[in-house]
C-alpha positions, 0 to 999 in steps of 0.5 A, a space after each residue: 536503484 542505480 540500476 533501475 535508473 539506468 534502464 530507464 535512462 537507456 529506454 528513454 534514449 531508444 539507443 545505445 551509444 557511449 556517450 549516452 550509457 556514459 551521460 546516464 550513468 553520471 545522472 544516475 549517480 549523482 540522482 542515487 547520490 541525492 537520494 542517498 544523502 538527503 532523502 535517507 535512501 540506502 542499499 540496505 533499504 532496498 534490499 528490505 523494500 525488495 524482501 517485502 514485493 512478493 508479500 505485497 504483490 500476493 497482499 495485492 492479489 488477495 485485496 482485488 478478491 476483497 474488492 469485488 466481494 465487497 462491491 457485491 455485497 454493496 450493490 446487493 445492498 443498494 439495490 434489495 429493496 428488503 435490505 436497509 442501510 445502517 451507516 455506523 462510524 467504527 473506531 479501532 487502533 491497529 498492530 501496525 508498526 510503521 506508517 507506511 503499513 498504516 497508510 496501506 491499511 487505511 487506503 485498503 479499507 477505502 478501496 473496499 466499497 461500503 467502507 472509508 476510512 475517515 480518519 487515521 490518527 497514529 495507531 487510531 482509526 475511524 472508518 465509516 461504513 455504509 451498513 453495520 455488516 461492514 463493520 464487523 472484523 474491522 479491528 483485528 481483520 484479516 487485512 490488517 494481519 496480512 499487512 502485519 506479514 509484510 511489515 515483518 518481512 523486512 525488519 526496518 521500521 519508519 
C-alpha cells in the first residue's frame, strides 16, 4: 500500500524532485502507519486481498455476462404482451463466511435486473424478484459459489 501511495503522490506532483519523493514518502509513512495502527490494515492483509484480484476480477467478467443475460431476460418480459409478471419475495441463507463476501453477493443480485436484494441479514437474505423465473437457483447459485471461490482464496475471515 505504501507503494500504491507513492505513486499516486508522485502522479499528483507531475514532477520529480528530492524534495518531493522525500515529502511523499513521509506522508506515505505516517498514512500506512495510520492505516496500520488504527484501522487494522497489514501487509499480511494485502497480500490476501492481492491473492483474491484475480478470482474477483474473472468474478467480475462473468457477473457483466449476468448482467446482460439477465437484463434481456427482463425486457423480454416487459415488453411480451404474453408474458405475465409474477413479483415473488425469496428468502434464502447463504455459505458465505465473511461480510465482505456477502455484500458482494448482495450488491451482484441487485446489479442483475429483475432481482434486488431487500434485505441482508447475517447469512440471511431476502431478494425480491420481478418474475418467479428469477427466483429459481437463488439459494445455492452459481453466484454464490463463485464468490465462495474467492473467499477461499485468501484465508482470512472478517
Amino acid at each position: 500500500m505504501f507503494f500504491v501511495l507513492f505513486a499516486f503522490w508522485l502522479l499528483l506532483n507531475g514532477r520529480w524532485t528530492a524534495e518531493i519523493a522525500l515529502t511523499g514518502a513521509a506522508v506515505c509513512g505516517l498514512v500506512y502507519l495510520f492505516l496500520w495502527k488504527y484501522l487494522g490494515y497489514s501487509p499480511r492483509k494485502e497480500w490476501q486481498a492481492a491473492r483474491r484480484l484475480p478470482g474477483l476480477a474473472a468474478y467480475a467478467l462473468w457477473l457483466v455476462g449476468q448482467i446482460f443475460a439477465s437484463a434481456a431476460a427482463t425486457i423480454r418480459l416487459i415488453w411480451s404482451p404474453r408474458l405475465i409478471a409474477e413479483p415473488r419475495l425469496v428468502a434464502f441463507r447463504s455459505r458465505l463466511k465473511t461480510r465482505a463476501g456477502r455484500t458482494l453477493l448482495a450488491n451482484s443480485i441487485t446489479l442483475t435486473p429483475g432481482t434486488i436484494t431487500a434485505d441482508q441479514t447475517g447469512d440471511r437474505f431476502l431478494i425480491h424478484c420481478l418474475d418467479s423465473d428469477f427466483a429459481e437457483g437463488l439459494a445455492d447459485s452459481e453466484m454464490e459459489k463463485r464468490i465462495l471461490r474467492i473467499e477461499e482464496g485468501g484465508a482470512s475471515r472478517e
